[in-house]
N, C-alpha and C positions, 0 to 999 in steps of 0.2 A: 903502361909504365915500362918502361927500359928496364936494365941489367943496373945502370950507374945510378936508378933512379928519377932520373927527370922524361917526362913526357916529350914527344917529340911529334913534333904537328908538322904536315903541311899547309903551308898559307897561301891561299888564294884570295877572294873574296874573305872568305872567314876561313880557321884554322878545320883542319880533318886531322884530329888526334886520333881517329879510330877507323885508321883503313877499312877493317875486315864490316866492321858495323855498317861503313858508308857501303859497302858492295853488295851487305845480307842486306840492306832497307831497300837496295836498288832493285835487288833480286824478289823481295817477295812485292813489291809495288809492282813489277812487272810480269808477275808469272800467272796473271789470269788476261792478259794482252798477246792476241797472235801474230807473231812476225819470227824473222829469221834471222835478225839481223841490227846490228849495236855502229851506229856511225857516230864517229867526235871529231873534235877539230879542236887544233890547239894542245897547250900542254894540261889544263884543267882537264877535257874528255879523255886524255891519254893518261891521267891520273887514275882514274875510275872505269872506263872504257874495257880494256882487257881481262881486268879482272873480273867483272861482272857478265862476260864474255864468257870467259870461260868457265865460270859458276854456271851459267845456266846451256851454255854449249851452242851457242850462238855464236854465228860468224862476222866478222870487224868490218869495217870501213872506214879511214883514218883519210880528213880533209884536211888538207894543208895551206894553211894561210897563203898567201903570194909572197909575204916577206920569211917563209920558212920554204918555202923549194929553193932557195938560192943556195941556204946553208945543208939543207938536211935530204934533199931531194930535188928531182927535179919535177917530177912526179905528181899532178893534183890532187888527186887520188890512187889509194894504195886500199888493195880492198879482197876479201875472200871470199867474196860475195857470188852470188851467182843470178843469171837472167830473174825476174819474178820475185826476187828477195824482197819481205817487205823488211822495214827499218823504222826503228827506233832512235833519234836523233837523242844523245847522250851530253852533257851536259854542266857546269854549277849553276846561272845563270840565264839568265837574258835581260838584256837591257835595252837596247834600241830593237832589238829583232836583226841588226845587218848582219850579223855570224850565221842564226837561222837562215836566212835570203841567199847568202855564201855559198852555205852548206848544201842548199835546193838545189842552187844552181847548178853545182858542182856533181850532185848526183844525178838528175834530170840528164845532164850534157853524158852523162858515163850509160844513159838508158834505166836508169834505179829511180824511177819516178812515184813507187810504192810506200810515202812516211806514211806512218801510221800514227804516230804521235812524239812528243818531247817527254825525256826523265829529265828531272832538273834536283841534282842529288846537293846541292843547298838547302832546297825545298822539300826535297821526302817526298814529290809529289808528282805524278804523272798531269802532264794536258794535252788535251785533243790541241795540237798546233795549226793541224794540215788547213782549216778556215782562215786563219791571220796570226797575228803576231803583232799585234801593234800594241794597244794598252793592256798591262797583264792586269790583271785583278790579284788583289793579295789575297794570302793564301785564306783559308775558311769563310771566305764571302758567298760562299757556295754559287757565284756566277761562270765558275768552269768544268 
């Protein structure tokens, strides 16, 4: 709650009325998973992406659509990464899987071929991605 009193969300797929909470859930889902390294794409991961970044002291990698290098960059990737970094693909979502496929591709082409899995901080839930991407299973079916 604000100062003026009303609540104040960001709206993506669903509202994130509670920045700090979306970053602490992203944080302790992922602090028993080793890697180095927090990659997003879009303005959803760059919503969540740096701050949960730098809660846990892990370095960015920031994929940039093709329809956003025109405006903001020229740049596919923009990254603090370094050779061997494994990564964390960050997240609201998935839905066809083409952003995950994007995002491969784009790190793979930069020599960052190391995911290690998806947060998907709609979900509250970590998945092993790196096998496919095609039908997700809903959440507690316990097939992921």
């Amino acid at each position: 709650m604000s100062k003026d009193g009303m609540t104040h969300c960001l709206y993506l797929t669903q509202p994130i009325c509670d920045p700090r909470g979306t970053i602490d859930n992203a944080v302790k889902a992922l602090q028993d998973i080793e890697f180095e390294a927090i990659v997003c794409c879009g303005l959803s991961g760059l919503l969540v992406a740096p701050g949960v970044a730098l809660a846990m002291g892990k370095r960015i990698g920031i994929v940039r659509k093709a329809k956003d290098r025109d405006n903001h960059s020229e740049f596919r990737v923009e990254t603090s990464m370094i050779k061997n970094d494994r990564w964390v693909f960050l997240d609201d979502i998935i839905c066809t899987g083409s952003t995950l496929r994007y995002v491969r591709e784009a790190m793979e082409d930069m020599g960052f071929e190391a995911e290690v899995s998806t947060y998907l901080y709609q979900e509250g839930r970590v998945r092993d991605t790196r096998a496919g991407y095609g039908d997700w299973p809903e959440p507690n079916d316990g097939s992921y």
